[in-house]
KOLGU-855856 format. One line per field, with one value per residue (C-alpha): residue number from 1; residue in three letters; x, y, z. Coordinates in nm, 4 decimals. Layout:
nr NUM/...
rest ALA/...
c1 X/...
c2 Y/...
c3 Z/...
// end
This chain:
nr 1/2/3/4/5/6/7/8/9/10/11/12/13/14/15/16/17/18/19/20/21/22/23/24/25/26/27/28/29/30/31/32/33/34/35/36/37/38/39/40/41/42/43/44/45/46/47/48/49/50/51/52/53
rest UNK/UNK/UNK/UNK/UNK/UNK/UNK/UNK/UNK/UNK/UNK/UNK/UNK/UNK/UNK/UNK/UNK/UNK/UNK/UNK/UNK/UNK/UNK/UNK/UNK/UNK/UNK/UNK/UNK/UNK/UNK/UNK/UNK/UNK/UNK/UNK/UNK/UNK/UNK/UNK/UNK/UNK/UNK/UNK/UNK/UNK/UNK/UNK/UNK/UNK/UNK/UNK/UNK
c1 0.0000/0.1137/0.1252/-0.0711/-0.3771/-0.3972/-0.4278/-0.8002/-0.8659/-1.1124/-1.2575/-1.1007/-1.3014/-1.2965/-1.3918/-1.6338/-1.6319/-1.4944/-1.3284/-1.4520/-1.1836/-0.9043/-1.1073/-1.0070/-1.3353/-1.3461/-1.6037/-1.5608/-1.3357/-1.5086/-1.3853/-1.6117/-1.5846/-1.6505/-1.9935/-2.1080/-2.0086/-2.2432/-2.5326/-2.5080/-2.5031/-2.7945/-3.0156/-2.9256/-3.0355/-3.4023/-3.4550/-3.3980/-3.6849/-3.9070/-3.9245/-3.8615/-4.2204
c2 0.0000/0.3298/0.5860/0.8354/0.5682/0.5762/0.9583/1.0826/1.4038/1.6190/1.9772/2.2718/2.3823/2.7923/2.7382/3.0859/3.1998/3.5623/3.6672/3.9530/3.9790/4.0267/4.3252/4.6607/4.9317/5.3318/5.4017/5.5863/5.3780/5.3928/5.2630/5.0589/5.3730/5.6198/5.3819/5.4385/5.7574/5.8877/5.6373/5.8075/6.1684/6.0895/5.9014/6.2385/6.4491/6.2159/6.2823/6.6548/6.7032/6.4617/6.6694/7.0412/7.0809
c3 0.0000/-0.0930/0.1857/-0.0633/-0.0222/0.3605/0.3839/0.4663/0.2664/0.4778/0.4009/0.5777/0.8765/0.7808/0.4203/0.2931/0.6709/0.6863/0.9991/1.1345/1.3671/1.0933/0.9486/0.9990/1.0569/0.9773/1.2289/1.5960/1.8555/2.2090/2.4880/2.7220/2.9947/2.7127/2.6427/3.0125/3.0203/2.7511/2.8811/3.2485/3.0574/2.8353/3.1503/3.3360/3.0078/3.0024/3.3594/3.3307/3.0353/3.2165/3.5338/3.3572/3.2108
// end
């Protein structure tokens, strides 16, 4: 038997998936502090025009 014979060809596991990981985007960086930073800011804003008039 030829070694060539005894080798089990499978398909790759990543075939057509795209990484998202790898890709690079062109929109705003926030941080995670930046995120809660703004949510406090606009809860505070809401809370303001609810009780103002």
């Amino acid at each position: 038997m030829s070694k060539k014979n005894d080798k089990i060809s499978m398909p790759q596991t990543g075939a057509g998936l795209v990484r998202y990981f790898d890709e690079e985007s062109v929109g705003p960086k926030l941080s995670p502090e930046h995120v809660i930073v703004i949510t406090v800011i606009l809860a505070i804003f809401c809370f303001v025009l609810r009780f103002s008039g």
